[in-house]
LUMTIKOL-643348 format. One record per residue (C-alpha): residue number from 1; residue in one letter; x, y, z. Coordinates in steps of 0.5 Angstrom, whole numbers. Layout:
<voses>
<vose><seq>NUM</seq><type>a</type><u>X</u><v>Y</v><w>Z</w></vose>
...
</voses>
This chain:
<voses>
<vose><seq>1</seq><type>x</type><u>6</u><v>50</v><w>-57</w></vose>
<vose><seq>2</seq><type>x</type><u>11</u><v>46</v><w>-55</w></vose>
<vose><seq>3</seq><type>x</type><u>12</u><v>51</v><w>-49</w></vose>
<vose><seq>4</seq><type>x</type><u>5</u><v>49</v><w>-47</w></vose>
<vose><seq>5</seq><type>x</type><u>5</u><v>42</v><w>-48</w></vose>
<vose><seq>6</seq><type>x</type><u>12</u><v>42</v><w>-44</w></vose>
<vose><seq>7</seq><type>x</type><u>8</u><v>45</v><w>-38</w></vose>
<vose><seq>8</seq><type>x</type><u>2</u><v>41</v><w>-38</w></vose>
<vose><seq>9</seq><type>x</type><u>6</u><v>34</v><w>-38</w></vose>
<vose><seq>10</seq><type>x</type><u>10</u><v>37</v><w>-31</w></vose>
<vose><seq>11</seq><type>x</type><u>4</u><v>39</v><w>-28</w></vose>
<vose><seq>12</seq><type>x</type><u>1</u><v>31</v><w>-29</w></vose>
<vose><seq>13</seq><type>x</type><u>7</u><v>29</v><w>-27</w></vose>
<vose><seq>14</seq><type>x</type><u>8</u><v>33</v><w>-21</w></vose>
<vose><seq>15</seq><type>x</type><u>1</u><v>31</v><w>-19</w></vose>
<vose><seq>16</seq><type>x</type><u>3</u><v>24</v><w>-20</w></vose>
<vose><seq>17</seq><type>x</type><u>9</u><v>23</v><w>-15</w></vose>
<vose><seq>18</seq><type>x</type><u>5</u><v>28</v><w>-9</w></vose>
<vose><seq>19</seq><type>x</type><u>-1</u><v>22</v><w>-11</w></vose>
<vose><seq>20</seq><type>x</type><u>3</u><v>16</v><w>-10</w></vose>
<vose><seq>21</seq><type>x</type><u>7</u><v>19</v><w>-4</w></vose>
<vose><seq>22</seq><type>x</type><u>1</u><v>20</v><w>0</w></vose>
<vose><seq>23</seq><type>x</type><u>-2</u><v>15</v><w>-2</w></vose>
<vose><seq>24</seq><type>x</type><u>5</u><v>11</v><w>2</w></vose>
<vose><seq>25</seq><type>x</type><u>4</u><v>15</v><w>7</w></vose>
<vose><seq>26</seq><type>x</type><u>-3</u><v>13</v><w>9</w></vose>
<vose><seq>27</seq><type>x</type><u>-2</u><v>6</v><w>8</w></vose>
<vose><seq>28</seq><type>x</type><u>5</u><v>6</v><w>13</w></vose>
<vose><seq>29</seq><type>x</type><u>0</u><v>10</v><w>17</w></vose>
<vose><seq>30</seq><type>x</type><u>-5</u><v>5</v><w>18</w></vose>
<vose><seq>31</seq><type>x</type><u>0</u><v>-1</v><w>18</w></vose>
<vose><seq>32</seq><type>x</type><u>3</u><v>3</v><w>24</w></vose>
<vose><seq>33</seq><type>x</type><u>-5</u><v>4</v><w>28</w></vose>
<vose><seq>34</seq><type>x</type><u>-7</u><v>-4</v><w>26</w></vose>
<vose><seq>35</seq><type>x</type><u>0</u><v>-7</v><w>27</w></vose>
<vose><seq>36</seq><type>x</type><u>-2</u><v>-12</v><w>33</w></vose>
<vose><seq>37</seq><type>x</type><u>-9</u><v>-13</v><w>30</w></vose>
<vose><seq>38</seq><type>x</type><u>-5</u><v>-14</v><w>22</w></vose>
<vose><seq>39</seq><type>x</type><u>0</u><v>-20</v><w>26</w></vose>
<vose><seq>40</seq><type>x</type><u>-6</u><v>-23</v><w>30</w></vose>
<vose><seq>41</seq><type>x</type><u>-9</u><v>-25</v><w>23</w></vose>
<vose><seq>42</seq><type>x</type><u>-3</u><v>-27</v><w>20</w></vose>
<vose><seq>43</seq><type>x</type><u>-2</u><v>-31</v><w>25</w></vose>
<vose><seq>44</seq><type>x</type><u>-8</u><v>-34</v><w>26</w></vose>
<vose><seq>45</seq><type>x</type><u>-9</u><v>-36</v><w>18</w></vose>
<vose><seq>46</seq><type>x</type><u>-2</u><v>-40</v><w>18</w></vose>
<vose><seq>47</seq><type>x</type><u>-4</u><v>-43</v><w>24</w></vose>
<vose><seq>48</seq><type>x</type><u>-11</u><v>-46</v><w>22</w></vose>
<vose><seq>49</seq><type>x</type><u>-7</u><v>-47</v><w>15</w></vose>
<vose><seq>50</seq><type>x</type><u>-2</u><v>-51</v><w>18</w></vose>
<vose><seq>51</seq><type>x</type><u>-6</u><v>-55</v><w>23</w></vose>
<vose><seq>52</seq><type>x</type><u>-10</u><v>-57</v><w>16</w></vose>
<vose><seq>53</seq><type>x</type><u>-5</u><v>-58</v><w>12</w></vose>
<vose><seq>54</seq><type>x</type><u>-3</u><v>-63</v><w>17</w></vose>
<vose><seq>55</seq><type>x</type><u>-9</u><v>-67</v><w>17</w></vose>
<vose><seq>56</seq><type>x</type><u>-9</u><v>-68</v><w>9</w></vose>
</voses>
């Protein structure tokens, strides 16, 4: 009984980590694929934050 319950949690866990990983992986991908348009953005947004917070 103990046995089984052992092989059950090892197999959720393993699961679990593989998961997450590829999950990582997938993310750094796209990071990588939109990386130019990412920084575009970004700089975009802090800049009209910036001209905004100077007019207040």
């Amino acid at each position: 009984m103990i046995q089984k319950i052992r092989n059950v949690l090892k197999r959720n866990e393993g699961m679990g980590v593989i998961e997450v990983i590829l999950i990582i992986v997938v993310l750094i991908g796209l990071v990588i694929i939109f990386k130019s348009q990412i920084v575009s953005l970004v700089n975009n947004i802090l800049s009209k934050i910036a001209s905004q917070a100077n007019s207040i």
